[in-house]
N, C-alpha and C positions, 0 to 999 in steps of 0.2 A: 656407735654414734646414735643409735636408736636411745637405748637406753640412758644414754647420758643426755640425750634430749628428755625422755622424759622425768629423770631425775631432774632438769632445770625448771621443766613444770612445776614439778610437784612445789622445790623448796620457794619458790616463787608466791605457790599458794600459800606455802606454811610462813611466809614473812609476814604477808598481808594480815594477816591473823593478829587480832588485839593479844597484849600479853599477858590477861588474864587467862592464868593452865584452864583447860577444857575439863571437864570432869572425864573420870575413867570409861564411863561407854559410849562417850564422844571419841575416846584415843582410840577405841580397837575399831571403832567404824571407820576412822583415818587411816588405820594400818590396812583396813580389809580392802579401802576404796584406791591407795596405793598400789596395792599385788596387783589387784584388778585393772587398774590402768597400766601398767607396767606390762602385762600378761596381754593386753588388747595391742596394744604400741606394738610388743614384738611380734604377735601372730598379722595383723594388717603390713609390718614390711617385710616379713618371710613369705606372702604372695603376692606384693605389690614390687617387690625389689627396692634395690637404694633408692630413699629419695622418694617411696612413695606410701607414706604411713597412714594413706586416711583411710576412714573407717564407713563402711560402708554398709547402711541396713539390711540383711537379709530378707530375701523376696521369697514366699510359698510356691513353690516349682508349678505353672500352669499346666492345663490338659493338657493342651499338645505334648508336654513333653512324659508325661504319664503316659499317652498314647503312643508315642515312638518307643518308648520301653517295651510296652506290652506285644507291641508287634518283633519286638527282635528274636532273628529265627535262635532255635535250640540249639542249632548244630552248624559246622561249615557246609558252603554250599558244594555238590555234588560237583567233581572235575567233569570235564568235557570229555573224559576219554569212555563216562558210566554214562555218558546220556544216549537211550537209546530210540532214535524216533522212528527208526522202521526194524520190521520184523528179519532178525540176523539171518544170511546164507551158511547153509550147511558146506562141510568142508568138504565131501564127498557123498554124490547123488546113490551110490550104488549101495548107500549104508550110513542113513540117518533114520531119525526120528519121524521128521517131518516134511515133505517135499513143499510146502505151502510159501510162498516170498511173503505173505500178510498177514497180519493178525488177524485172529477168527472173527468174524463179523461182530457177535455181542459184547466180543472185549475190546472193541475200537469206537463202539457205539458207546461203552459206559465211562470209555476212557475221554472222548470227546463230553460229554455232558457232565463229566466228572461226577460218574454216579457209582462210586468203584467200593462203595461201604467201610471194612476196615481192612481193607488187601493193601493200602500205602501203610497201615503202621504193624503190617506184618513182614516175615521175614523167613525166609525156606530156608532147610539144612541142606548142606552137599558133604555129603562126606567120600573121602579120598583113601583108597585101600591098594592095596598093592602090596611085591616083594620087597626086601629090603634091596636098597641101593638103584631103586628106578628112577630115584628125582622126584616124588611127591613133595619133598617140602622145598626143594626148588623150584617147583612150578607154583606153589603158592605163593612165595616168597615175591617167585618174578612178576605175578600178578598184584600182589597187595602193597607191595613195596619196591618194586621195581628194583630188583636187585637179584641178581646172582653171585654167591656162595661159593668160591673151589673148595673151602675146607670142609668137608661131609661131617654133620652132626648129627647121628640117630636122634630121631625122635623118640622120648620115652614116655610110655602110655599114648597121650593124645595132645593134640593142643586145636587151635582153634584161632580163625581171621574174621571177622564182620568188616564186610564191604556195601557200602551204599551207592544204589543207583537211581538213575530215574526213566521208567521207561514207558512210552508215550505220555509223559508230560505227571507222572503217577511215582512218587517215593516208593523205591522196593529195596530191601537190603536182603545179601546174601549171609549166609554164618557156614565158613567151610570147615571141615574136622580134618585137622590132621592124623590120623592113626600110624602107629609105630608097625614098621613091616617085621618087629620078629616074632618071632614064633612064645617067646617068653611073656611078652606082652601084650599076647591076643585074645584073650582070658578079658582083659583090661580093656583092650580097644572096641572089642564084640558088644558090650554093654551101650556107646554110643551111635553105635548102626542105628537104634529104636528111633524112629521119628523122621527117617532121612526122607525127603521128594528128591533127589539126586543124588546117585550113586557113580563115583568114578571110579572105573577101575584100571591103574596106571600098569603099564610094563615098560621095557628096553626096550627100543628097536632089534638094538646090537646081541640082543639074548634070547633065542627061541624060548627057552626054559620058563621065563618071567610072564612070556602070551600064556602059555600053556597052565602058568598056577592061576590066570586071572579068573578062571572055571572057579575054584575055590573059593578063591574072593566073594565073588558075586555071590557063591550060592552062602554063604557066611553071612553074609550085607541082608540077603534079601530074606532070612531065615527070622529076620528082628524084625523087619517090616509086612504091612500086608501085603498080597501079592495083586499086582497090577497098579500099586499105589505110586511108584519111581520111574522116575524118566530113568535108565545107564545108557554111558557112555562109558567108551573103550577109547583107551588116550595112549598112544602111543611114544615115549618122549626119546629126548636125545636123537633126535633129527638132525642136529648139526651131523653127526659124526656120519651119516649115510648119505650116498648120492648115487645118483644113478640106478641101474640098474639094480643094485644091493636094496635100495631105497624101497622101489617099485615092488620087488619080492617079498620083503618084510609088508608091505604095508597091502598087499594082495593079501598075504596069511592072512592076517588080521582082522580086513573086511569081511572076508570066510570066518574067520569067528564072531566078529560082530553078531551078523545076519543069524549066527544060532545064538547067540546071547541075548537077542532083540537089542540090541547095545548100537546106540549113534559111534561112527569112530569117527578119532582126529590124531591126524600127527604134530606134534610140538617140538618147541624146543627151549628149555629156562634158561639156557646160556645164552641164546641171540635173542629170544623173546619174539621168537618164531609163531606166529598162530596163536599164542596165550591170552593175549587180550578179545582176538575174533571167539576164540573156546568160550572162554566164562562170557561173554557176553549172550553169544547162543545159549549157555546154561541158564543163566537170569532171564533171557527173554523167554524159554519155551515153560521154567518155574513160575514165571509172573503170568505167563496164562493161562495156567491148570489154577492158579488160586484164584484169578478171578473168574473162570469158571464154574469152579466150586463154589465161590463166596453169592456166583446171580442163581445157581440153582437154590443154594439155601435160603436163598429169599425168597425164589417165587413159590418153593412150597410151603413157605412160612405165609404168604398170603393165602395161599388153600384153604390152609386150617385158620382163619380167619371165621367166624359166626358162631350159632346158637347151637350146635351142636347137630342139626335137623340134613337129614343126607338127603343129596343130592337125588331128584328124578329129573331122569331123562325123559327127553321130549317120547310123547306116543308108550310111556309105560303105566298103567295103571293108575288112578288116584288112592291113597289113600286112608281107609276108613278110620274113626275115630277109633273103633273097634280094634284097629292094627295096631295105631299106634301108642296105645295101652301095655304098661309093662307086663310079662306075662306073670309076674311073681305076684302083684297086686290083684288080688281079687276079690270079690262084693261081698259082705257077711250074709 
């Protein structure tokens, strides 16, 4: 209908028209100004719908709306389940990291005045080691994706999740490593230990054998890193399947290994999603404040070394002489 409208235009024009022929670059400017009308008609009722073909001047897009572009965030906003506003509980007092319910005084003080430097657009490694068939990459799974897995897939070499948080009001993301538990693959896996701030090291409940290799693990993990530089944690999984008393004994072992490992423990479970979400969130919060830690000392000794180079006299020590402060290489002809 569009177009048979504007076919009626046009031949409307072309009657009115004296019948003297037009010269030849009068015809092609007729044909070109045809397409052109024809081309405008159709595009004006493909966004106006039947019935509404007019044509409407285009208007230069104002600030405001340049300014609501430039503001739009990069990324989705962070789930409720990553926002963390208070300092997470340990799952057990007799064999953690940290006894403290609060964030350290200067990482709450720089998180309220948001003076946090670049600790929001950074992001700590956790990497995950263990035997084969403990449930590493069903506890990842359970955490990043909320899902649990019955079909067991070996991981091969390594893989990797980036999770974003927010914690005291501060962007932090995590990037965890999957490594493959077998022994053909550890050649492979050993290479991305380098750089880790957490160290997890996973076993069974259900398998003495698996606490027992976690000795190995760690001293492997911590072999690529410097020493002192890693939170570990000792992650106990498959929790469903123990209760009672069975439970209680495994997880006695355990804290007895911890405490020689310096290793935080936790018992989990990626089948019910037992303790998974409290764990990694304890890991994000106790990694989000060693870097901001790090990030205010490197400041303030960056202000140190601020000036002219002239060292510091303490109050009550000597002044002085011009004489001293003469380089001793430079001497008078």
């Amino acid at each position: 209908m569009v177009i048979a409208g504007a076919n009626r235009m046009l031949g409307r024009a072309a009657a009115s028209q004296t019948q003297t022929p037009p010269p030849t670059s009068a015809i092609c400017v007729a044909r070109r100004s045809r397409v052109a009308l024809v081309a405008m008609v159709i595009a004006a009722a493909g966004s106006g719908g039947p019935g509404r073909a007019e044509l409407q001047p285009s208007q230069p897009p104002s600030d405001s709306g340049r300014m609501k572009s430039s503001l739009t965030p990069l990324g989705p906003p962070v789930s409720r389940d990553r926002v963390i506003a208070s300092f997470p509980k340990w799952y057990t007092p007799e064999a953690c990291l940290q006894l403290r319910e609060h964030f350290h005084g200067q990482v709450s003080a720089a998180c309220q005045r948001r003076n946090t430097g670049t600790v929001g657009l950074k992001l700590s490694k956790v990497v995950v080691v263990g035997d084969l068939y403990v449930g590493k990459t069903s506890l990842i799974h359970r955490f990043c994706k909320n899902v649990f897995d019955r079909d067991y897939k070996a991981t091969i070499g390594v893989d990797f999740e980036i999770e974003r948080f927010e914690i005291a009001g501060i962007p932090y993301s995590l990037q965890i490593w999957d490594t493959a538990g077998q022994e053909k693959f550890k050649c492979i896996a050993s290479a991305y230990y380098r750089g880790a701030q957490v160290i997890i090291t996973a076993f069974d409940l259900t398998d003495v054998q698996t606490l027992e290799h976690t000795r190995q693990w760690l001293e492997d993990a911590l072999r690529e890193n410097e020493a002192g530089s890693c939170f570990v944690f000792l992650v106990g999984t498959k929790k469903d399947l123990l209760s009672g008393a069975a439970c209680q004994q495994a997880e006695a072992e355990a804290v007895h290994l911890a405490k020689e490992m310096q290793a935080e423990y936790w018992s989990v479970s990626a089948k019910t999603g037992e303790n998974v979400k409290a764990f990694f969130s304890r890991v994000a919060a106790l990694a989000f404040e060693q870097s901001m830690l790090q990030d205010l000392e490197k400041r303030s000794s960056a202000r140190l070394q601020v000036g002219d180079g002239d060292l510091i006299r303490m109050e009550g020590s000597p002044p002085e002489t011009q004489e001293s402060k003469r380089p001793s290489g430079l001497g008078c002809c």
